[in-house]
LUMKEMAR-767445 format. One record per residue (C-alpha): residue number from 0; x, y, z negated. Coordinates in Angstrom, 3 decimals, decimal comma, padded with zeros to 6 digits. Layout:
# LUMKEMAR-767445
[NUM; [X; Y; Z]]
...
END
This chain:
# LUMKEMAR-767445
[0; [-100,817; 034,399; -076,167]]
[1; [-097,939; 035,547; -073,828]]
[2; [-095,326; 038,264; -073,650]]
[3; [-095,420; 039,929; -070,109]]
[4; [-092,578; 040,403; -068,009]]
[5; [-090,146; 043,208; -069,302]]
[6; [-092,335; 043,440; -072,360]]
[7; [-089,149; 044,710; -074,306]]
[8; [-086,833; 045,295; -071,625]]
[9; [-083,657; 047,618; -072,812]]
[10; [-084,559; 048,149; -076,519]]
[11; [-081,459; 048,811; -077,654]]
[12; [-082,215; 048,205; -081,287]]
[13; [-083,869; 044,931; -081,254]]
[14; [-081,282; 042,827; -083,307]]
[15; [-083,321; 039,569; -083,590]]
[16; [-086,594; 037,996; -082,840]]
[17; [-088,769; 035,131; -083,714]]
[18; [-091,586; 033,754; -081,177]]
[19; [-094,389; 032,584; -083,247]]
[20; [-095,850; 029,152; -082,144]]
[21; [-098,618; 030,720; -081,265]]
[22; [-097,131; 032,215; -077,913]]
[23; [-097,378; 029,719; -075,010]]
[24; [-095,819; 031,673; -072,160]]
[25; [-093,082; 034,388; -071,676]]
[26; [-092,455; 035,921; -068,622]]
[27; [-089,139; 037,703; -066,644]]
[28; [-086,770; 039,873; -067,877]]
[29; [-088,714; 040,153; -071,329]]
[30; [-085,512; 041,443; -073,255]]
[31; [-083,046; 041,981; -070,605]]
[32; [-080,854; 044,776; -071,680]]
[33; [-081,531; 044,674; -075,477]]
[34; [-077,913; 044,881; -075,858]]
[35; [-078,098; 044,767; -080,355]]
[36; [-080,219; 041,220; -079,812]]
[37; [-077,847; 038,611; -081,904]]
[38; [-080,747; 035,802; -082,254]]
[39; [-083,596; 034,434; -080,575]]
[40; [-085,728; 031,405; -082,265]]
[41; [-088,476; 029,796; -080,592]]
[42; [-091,870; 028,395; -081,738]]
[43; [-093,327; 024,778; -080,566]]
[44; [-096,074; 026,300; -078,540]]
[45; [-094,205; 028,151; -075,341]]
[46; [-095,026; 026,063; -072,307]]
[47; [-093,567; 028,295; -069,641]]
[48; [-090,575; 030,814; -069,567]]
[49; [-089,966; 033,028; -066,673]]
[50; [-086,204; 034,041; -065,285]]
[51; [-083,551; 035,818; -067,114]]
[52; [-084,850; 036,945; -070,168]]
[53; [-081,743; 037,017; -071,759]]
[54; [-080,005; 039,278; -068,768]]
[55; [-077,629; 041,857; -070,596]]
[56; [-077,817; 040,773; -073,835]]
[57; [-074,055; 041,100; -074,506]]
[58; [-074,492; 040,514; -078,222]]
[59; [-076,159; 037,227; -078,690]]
[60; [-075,008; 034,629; -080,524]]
[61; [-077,909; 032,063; -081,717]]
[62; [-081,052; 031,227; -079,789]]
[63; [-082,990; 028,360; -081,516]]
[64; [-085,813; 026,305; -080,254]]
[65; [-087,643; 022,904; -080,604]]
[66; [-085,993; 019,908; -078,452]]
[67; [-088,889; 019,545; -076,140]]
[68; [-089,543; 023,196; -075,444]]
[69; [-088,778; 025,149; -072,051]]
[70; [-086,736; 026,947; -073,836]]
[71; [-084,348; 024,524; -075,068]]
[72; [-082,393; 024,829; -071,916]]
[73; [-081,293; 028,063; -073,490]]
[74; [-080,174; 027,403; -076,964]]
[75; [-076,928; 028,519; -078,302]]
[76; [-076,346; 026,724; -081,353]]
[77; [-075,075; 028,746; -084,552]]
[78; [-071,773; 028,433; -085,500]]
[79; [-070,428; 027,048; -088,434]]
[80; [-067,611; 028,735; -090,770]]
END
Protein backbone atom coordinates (compact mmCIF):
# COMPACT_ATOMS: atom_id res chain seq x y z
CA UNK A 1 0.00 0.00 0.00
CA UNK A 2 1.32 3.62 -0.49
CA UNK A 3 0.18 7.17 0.09
CA UNK A 4 0.74 9.26 -3.17
CA UNK A 5 2.45 12.39 -3.31
CA UNK A 6 0.39 15.35 -1.72
CA UNK A 7 -2.15 12.77 -0.67
CA UNK A 8 -3.11 15.20 2.28
CA UNK A 9 -1.36 18.20 1.36
CA UNK A 10 -2.73 21.48 3.43
CA UNK A 11 -5.42 19.81 5.62
CA UNK A 12 -5.50 22.12 8.08
CA UNK A 13 -7.22 19.95 10.62
CA UNK A 14 -5.22 16.88 10.58
CA UNK A 15 -3.81 16.92 14.24
CA UNK A 16 -2.11 13.46 14.22
CA UNK A 17 -1.59 10.38 12.23
CA UNK A 18 -0.56 6.84 12.47
CA UNK A 19 0.92 4.83 9.31
CA UNK A 20 -0.21 1.35 9.64
CA UNK A 21 2.55 -1.30 8.93
CA UNK A 22 0.87 -2.19 6.23
CA UNK A 23 2.00 0.93 4.07
CA UNK A 24 5.40 0.35 2.40
CA UNK A 25 5.93 3.61 0.53
CA UNK A 26 5.00 7.36 0.94
CA UNK A 27 5.64 9.75 -1.49
CA UNK A 28 6.43 13.93 -1.63
CA UNK A 29 4.88 16.50 0.05
CA UNK A 30 2.17 14.00 1.53
CA UNK A 31 1.21 16.46 4.47
CA UNK A 32 3.03 19.53 3.68
CA UNK A 33 1.02 22.38 4.96
CA UNK A 34 -1.15 20.49 7.53
CA UNK A 35 -0.30 23.19 9.83
CA UNK A 36 -2.68 21.43 13.22
CA UNK A 37 -0.34 18.03 12.60
CA UNK A 38 1.36 17.62 16.31
CA UNK A 39 2.38 13.74 15.73
CA UNK A 40 3.39 11.42 13.20
CA UNK A 41 4.13 7.53 14.15
CA UNK A 42 5.35 5.14 11.75
CA UNK A 43 4.69 1.41 11.10
CA UNK A 44 7.63 -1.31 10.39
CA UNK A 45 6.61 -1.82 6.83
CA UNK A 46 7.51 1.74 4.90
CA UNK A 47 10.47 1.00 2.69
CA UNK A 48 10.65 4.28 0.83
CA UNK A 49 9.74 7.96 1.76
CA UNK A 50 9.76 10.67 -0.75
CA UNK A 51 10.98 14.55 0.03
CA UNK A 52 9.51 16.90 2.45
CA UNK A 53 6.57 15.50 3.74
CA UNK A 54 6.71 17.32 6.72
CA UNK A 55 7.13 20.93 4.76
CA UNK A 56 4.95 23.53 6.79
CA UNK A 57 4.00 21.66 9.49
CA UNK A 58 4.65 24.43 12.06
CA UNK A 59 2.97 22.49 14.84
CA UNK A 60 4.72 19.22 15.19
CA UNK A 61 6.14 17.99 17.99
CA UNK A 62 6.53 13.96 17.99
CA UNK A 63 7.15 11.80 14.95
CA UNK A 64 7.81 8.13 15.99
CA UNK A 65 9.13 5.29 14.00
CA UNK A 66 10.97 1.89 14.19
CA UNK A 67 15.00 2.19 14.32
CA UNK A 68 15.55 0.61 10.99
CA UNK A 69 12.86 2.42 9.05
CA UNK A 70 13.41 5.27 6.31
CA UNK A 71 11.75 7.19 8.34
CA UNK A 72 13.77 7.19 11.34
CA UNK A 73 15.87 9.93 9.93
CA UNK A 74 12.89 12.02 10.86
CA UNK A 75 11.92 11.29 14.36
CA UNK A 76 11.43 13.89 16.92
CA UNK A 77 11.39 12.25 20.12
CA UNK A 78 8.54 13.23 22.73
CA UNK A 79 9.38 15.21 25.43
CA UNK A 80 9.34 14.42 28.86
CA UNK A 81 7.73 16.67 31.78
Amino acid sequence: MSIEDGAFMDCSKLQSIVIPDTVTFIGDYVFEGCTALTSAEFGSGLQSIGADIFSGCTALKTVTAPSDSPAAALVIPAKTV
